[in-house]
N, CA, C and O of each residue as an XYZ file, in Angstrom:
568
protein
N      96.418    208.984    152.088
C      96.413    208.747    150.662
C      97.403    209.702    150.020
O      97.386    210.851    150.462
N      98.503    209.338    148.777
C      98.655    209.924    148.411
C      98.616    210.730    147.179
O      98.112    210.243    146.167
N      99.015    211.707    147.177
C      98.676    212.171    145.400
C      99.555    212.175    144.409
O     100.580    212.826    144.610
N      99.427    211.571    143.287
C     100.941    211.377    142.141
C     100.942    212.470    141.842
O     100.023    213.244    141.575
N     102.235    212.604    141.881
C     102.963    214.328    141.144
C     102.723    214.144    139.602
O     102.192    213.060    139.363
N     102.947    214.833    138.610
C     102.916    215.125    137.369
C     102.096    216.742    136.969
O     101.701    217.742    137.568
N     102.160    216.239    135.655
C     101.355    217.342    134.790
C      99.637    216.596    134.723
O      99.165    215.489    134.466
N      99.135    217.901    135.108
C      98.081    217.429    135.404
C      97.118    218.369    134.191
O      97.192    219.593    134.078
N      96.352    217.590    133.469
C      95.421    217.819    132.614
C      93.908    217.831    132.780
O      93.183    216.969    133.277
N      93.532    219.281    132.126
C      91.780    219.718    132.257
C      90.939    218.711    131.791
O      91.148    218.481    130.600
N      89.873    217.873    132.399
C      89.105    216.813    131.914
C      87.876    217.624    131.963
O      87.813    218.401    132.916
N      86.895    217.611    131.148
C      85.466    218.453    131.015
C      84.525    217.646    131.157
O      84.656    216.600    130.523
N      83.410    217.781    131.903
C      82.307    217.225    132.127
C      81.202    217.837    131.705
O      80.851    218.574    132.626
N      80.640    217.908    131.020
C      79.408    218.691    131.011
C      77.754    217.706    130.364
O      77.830    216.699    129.660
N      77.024    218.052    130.623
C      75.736    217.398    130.642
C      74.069    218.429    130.575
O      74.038    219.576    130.128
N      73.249    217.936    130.938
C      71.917    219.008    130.739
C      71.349    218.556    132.595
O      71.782    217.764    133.432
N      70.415    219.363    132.577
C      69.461    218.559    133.717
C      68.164    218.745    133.463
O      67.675    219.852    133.235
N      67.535    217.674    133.488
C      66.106    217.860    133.847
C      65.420    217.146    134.830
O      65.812    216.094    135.336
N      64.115    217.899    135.159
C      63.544    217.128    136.415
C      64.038    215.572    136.607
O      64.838    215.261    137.489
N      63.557    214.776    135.824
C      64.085    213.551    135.687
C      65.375    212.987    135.933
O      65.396    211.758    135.867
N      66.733    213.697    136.267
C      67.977    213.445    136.036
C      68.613    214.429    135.096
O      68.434    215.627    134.874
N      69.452    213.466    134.603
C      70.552    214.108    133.493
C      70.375    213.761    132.090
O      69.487    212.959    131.802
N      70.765    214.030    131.608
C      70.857    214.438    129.869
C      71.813    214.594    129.435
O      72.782    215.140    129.962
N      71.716    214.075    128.223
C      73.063    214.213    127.589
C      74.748    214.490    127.970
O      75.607    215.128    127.362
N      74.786    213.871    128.992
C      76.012    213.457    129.591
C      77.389    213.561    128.614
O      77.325    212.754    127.686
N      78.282    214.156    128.619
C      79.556    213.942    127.861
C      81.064    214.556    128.625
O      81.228    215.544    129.342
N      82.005    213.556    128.149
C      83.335    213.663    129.335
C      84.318    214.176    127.944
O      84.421    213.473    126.939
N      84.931    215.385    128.085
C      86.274    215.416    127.222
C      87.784    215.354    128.103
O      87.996    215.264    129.313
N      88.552    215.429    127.128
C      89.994    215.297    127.233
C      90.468    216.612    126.907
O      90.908    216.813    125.775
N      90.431    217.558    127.784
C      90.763    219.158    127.408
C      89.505    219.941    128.146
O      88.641    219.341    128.785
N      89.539    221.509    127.938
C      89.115    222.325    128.379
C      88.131    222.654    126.886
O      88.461    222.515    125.708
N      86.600    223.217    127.584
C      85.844    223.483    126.579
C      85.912    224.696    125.750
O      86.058    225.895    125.985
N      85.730    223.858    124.537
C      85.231    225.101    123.403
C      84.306    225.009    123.146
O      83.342    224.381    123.585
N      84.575    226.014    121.917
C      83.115    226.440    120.996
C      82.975    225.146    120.108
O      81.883    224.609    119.919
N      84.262    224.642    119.530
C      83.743    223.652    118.412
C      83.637    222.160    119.317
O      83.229    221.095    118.853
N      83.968    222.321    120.287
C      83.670    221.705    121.584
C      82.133    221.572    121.610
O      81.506    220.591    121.212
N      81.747    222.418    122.005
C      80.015    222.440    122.509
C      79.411    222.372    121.240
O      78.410    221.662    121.138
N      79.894    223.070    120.099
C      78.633    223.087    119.070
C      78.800    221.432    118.409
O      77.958    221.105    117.572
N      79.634    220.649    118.705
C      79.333    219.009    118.570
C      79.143    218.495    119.500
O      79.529    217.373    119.173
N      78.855    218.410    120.408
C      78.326    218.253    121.447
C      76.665    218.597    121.580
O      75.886    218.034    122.350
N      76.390    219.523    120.752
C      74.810    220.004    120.935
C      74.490    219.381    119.565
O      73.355    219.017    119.257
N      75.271    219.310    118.983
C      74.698    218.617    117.477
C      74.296    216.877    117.765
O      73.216    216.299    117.651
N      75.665    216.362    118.181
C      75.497    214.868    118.365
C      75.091    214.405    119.662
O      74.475    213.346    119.781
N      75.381    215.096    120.598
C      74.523    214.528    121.928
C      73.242    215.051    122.547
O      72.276    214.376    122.903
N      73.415    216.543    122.626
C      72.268    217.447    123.248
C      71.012    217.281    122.437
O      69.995    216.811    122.947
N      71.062    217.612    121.343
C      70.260    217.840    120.386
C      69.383    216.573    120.390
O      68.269    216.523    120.912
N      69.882    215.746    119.875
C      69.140    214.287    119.791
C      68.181    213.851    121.025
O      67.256    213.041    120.986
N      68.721    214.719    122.302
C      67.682    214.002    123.558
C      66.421    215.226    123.449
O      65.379    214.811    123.956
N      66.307    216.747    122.848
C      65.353    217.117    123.103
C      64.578    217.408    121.958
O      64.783    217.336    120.746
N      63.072    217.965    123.089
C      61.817    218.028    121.949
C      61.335    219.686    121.756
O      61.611    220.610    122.522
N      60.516    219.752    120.465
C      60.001    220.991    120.626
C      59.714    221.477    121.471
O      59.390    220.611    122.284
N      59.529    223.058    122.144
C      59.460    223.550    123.111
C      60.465    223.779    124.409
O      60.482    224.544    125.374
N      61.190    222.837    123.970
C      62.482    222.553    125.657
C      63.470    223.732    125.143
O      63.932    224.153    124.082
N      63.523    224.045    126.689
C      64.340    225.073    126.615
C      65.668    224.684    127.609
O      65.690    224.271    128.768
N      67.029    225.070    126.420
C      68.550    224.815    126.934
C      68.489    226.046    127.630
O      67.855    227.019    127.222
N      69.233    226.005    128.818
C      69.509    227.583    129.725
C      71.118    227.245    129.820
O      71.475    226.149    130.250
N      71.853    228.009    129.495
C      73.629    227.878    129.255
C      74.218    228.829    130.330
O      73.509    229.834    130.375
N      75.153    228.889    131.134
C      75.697    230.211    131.383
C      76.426    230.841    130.619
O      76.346    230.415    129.467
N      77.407    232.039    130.807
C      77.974    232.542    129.474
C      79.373    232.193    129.454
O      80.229    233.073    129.541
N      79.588    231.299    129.374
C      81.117    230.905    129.200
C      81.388    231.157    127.478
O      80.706    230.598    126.618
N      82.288    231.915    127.241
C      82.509    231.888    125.451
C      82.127    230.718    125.069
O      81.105    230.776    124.384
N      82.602    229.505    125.260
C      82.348    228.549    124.013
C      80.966    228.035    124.341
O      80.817    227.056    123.610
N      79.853    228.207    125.092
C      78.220    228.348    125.031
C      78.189    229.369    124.182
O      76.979    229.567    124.288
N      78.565    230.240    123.368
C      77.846    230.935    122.945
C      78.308    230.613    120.992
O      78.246    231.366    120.021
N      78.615    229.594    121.092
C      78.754    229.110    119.045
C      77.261    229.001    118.827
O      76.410    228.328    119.409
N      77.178    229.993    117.661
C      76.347    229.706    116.927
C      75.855    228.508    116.389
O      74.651    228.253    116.405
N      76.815    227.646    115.846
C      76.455    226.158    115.125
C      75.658    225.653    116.551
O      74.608    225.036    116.368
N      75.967    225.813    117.546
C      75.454    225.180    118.715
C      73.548    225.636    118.648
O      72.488    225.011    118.623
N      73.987    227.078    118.641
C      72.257    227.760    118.731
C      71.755    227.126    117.497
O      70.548    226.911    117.386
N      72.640    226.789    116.496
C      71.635    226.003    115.311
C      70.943    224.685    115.702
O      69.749    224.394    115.772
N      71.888    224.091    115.898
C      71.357    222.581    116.689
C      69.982    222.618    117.638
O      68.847    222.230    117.358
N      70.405    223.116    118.642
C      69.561    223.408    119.659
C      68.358    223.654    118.932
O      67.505    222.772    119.033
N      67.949    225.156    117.860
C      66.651    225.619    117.367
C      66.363    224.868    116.394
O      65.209    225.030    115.998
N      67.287    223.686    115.545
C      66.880    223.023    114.416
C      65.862    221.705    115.347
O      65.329    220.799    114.707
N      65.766    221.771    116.433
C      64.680    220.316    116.909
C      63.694    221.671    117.472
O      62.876    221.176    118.248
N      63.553    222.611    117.411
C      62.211    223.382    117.800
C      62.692    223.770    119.090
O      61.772    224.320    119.694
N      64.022    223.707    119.956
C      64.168    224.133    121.154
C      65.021    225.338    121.266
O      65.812    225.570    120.352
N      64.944    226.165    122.333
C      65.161    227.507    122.700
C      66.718    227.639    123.181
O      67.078    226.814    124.021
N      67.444    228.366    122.838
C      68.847    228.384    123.889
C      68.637    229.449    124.588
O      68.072    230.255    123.848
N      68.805    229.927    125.723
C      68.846    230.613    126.668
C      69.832    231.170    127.644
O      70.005    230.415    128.600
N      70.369    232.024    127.670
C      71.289    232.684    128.541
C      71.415    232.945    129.781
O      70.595    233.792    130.132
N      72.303    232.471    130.872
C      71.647    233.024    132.287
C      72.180    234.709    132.319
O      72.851    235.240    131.434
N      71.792    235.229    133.310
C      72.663    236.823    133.318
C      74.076    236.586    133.680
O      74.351    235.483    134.152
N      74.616    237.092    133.591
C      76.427    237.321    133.812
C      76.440    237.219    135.167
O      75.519    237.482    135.940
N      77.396    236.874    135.386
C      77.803    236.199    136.880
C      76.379    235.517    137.894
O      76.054    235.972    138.991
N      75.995    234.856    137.494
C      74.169    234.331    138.428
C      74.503    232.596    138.466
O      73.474    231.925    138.387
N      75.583    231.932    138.558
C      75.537    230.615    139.152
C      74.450    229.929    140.160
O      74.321    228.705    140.182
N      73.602    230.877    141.076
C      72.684    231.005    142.057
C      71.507    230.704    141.012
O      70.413    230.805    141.568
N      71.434    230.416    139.867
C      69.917    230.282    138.972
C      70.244    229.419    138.006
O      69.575    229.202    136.995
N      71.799    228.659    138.453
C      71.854    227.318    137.609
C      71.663    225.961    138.866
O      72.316    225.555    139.828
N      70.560    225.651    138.280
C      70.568    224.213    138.758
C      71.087    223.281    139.028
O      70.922    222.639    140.066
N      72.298    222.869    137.543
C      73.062    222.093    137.442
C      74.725    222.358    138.466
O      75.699    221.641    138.695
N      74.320    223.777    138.847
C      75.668    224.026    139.295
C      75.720    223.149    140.921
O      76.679    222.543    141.400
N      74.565    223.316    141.414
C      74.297    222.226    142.501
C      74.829    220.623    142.116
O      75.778    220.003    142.595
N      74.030    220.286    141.264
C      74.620    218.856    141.185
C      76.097    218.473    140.429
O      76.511    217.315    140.481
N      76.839    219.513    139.739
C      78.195    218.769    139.434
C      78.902    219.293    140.750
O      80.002    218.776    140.943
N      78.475    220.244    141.722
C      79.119    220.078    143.367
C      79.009    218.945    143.536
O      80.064    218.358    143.777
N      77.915    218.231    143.500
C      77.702    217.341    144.224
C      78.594    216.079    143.559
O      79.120    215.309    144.363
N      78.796    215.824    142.035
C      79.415    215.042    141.544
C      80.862    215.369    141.880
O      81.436    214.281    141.942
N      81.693    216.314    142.118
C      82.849    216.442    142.206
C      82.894    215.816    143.457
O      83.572    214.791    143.527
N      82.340    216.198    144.421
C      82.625    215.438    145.866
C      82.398    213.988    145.570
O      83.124    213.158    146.118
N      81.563    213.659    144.848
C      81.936    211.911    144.911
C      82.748    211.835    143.896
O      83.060    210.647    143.815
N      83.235    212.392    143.128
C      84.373    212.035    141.913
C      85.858    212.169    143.648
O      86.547    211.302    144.186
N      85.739    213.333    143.845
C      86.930    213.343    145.258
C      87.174    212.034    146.235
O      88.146    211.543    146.808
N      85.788    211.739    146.117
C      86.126    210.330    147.491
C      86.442    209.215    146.318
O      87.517    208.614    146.295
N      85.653    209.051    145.585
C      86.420    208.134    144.844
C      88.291    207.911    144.237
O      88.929    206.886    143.995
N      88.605    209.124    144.181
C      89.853    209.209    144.136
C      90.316    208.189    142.891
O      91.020    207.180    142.857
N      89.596    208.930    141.916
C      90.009    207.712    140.445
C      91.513    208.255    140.351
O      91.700    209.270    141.022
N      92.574    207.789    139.674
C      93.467    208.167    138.980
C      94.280    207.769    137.528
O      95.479    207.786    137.250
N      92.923    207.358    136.639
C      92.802    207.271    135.316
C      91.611    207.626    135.015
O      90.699    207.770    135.828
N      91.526    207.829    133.541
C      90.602    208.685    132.923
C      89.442    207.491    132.645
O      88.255    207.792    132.525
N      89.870    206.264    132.567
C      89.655    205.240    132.504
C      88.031    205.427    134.037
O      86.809    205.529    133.930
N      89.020    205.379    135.284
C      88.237    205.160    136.492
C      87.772    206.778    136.739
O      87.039    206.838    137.726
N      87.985    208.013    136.154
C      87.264    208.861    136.323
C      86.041    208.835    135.191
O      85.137    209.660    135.324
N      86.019    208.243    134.491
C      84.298    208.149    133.784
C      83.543    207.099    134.575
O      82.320    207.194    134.677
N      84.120    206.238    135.065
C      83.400    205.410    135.979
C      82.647    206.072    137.197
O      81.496    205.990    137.626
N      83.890    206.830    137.610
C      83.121    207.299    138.734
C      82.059    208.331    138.342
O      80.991    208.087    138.904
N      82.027    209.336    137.604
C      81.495    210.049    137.168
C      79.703    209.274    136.618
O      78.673    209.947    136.597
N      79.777    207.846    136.255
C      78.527    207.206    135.952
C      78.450    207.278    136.911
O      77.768    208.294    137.047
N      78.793    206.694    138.418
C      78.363    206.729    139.510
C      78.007    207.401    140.266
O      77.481    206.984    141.297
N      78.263    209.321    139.865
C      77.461    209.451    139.988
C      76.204    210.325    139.479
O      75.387    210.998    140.107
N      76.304    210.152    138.575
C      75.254    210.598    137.914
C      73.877    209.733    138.167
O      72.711    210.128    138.162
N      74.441    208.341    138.403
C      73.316    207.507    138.931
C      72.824    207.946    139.928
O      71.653    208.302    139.798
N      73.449    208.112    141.294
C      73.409    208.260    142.342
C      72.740    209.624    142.983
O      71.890    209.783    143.858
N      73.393    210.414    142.275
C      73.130    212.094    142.436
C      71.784    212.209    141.493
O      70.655    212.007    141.938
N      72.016    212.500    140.371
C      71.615    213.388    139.556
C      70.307    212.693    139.213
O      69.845    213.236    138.209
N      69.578    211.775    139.615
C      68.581    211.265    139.590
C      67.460    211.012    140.972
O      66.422    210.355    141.055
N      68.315    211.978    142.106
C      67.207    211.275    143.369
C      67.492    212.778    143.866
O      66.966    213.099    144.932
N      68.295    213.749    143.177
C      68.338    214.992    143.555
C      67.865    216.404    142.376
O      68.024    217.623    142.436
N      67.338    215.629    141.529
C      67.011    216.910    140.132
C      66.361    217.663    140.322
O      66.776    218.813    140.179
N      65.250    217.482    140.666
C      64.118    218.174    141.208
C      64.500    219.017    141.862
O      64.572    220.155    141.396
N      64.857    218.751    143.112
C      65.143    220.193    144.498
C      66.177    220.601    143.935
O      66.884    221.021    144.850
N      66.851    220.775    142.704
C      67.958    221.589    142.498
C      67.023    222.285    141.752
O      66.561    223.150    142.497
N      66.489    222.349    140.610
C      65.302    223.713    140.664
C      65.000    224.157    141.287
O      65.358    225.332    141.370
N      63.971    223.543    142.385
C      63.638    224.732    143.544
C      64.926    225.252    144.299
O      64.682    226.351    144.798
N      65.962    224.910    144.498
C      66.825    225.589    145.568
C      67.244    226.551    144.434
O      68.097    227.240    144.994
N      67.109    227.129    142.786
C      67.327    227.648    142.016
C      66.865    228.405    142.008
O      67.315    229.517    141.732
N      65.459    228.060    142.392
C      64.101    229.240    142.447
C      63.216    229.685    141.382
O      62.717    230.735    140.977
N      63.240    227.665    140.919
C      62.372    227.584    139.562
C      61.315    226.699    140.125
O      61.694    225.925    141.004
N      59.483    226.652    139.627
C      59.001    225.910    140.461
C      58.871    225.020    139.407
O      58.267    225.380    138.397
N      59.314    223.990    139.488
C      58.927    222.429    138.937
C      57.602    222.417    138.614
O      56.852    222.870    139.479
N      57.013    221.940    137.397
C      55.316    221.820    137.374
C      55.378    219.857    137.880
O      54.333    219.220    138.010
């Protein structure tokens, strides 16, 4: 197979997890920000949760906009910080491994066929594997 030369541009994936699968799923065109995420937690995140749920973020600068922590605490839910450098206590970091390797075999080369693949797998993955990515996190699922 081969690979087209060019300029190659940052595509962002980011989403939630819960036992159940995924959440709030969203694909950009660029590298994330702050005014990035804090619409993103306003118009997508926000709307899927309920009082009590708690967001756990790592610390990448643009997780940490305020307008975002507004969103999040304006439906009654918690934002949460992991410690600095601890990828080993994100959950989700397991399953977008796992989505990049099927985004890789798929070998989209439009943005077009990389959201496709990316449904695929979120279907595939992120719903028959949610669960044991907590525990391999070293959170116990109730």
């Amino acid at each position: 197979m081969s690979v087209p030369h060019g300029h190659w541009k940052t595509t962002t994936f980011i989403g939630g997890l819960r036992l159940s699968g995924m959440t709030a799923p969203m694909m950009l065109d660029g590298p994330m920000t702050g005014e990035w995420f804090a619409a993103d937690a306003h118009k997508v995140l926000a709307p899927t949760l309920l009082p009590g749920d708690v967001v756990i973020a790592d610390n990448l600068p643009a997780h940490k906009s305020a307008e975002a922590r507004e969103a999040v605490e304006a439906v009654g839910a918690c934002l949460l910080f992991l410690p600095p450098y601890s990828p080993d206590f994100n959950p989700v970091e397991n399953i977008f491994a796992k989505v990049q390797a099927w985004i890789r075999r798929v070998a989209p080369r439009t943005i077009d066929a990389l959201q496709d693949a990316a449904c695929g797998a979120i279907d595939d993955v992120f719903h028959s594997q949610a669960a044991a990515c907590f525990t391999a996190a070293g959170y116990e699922p109730d």
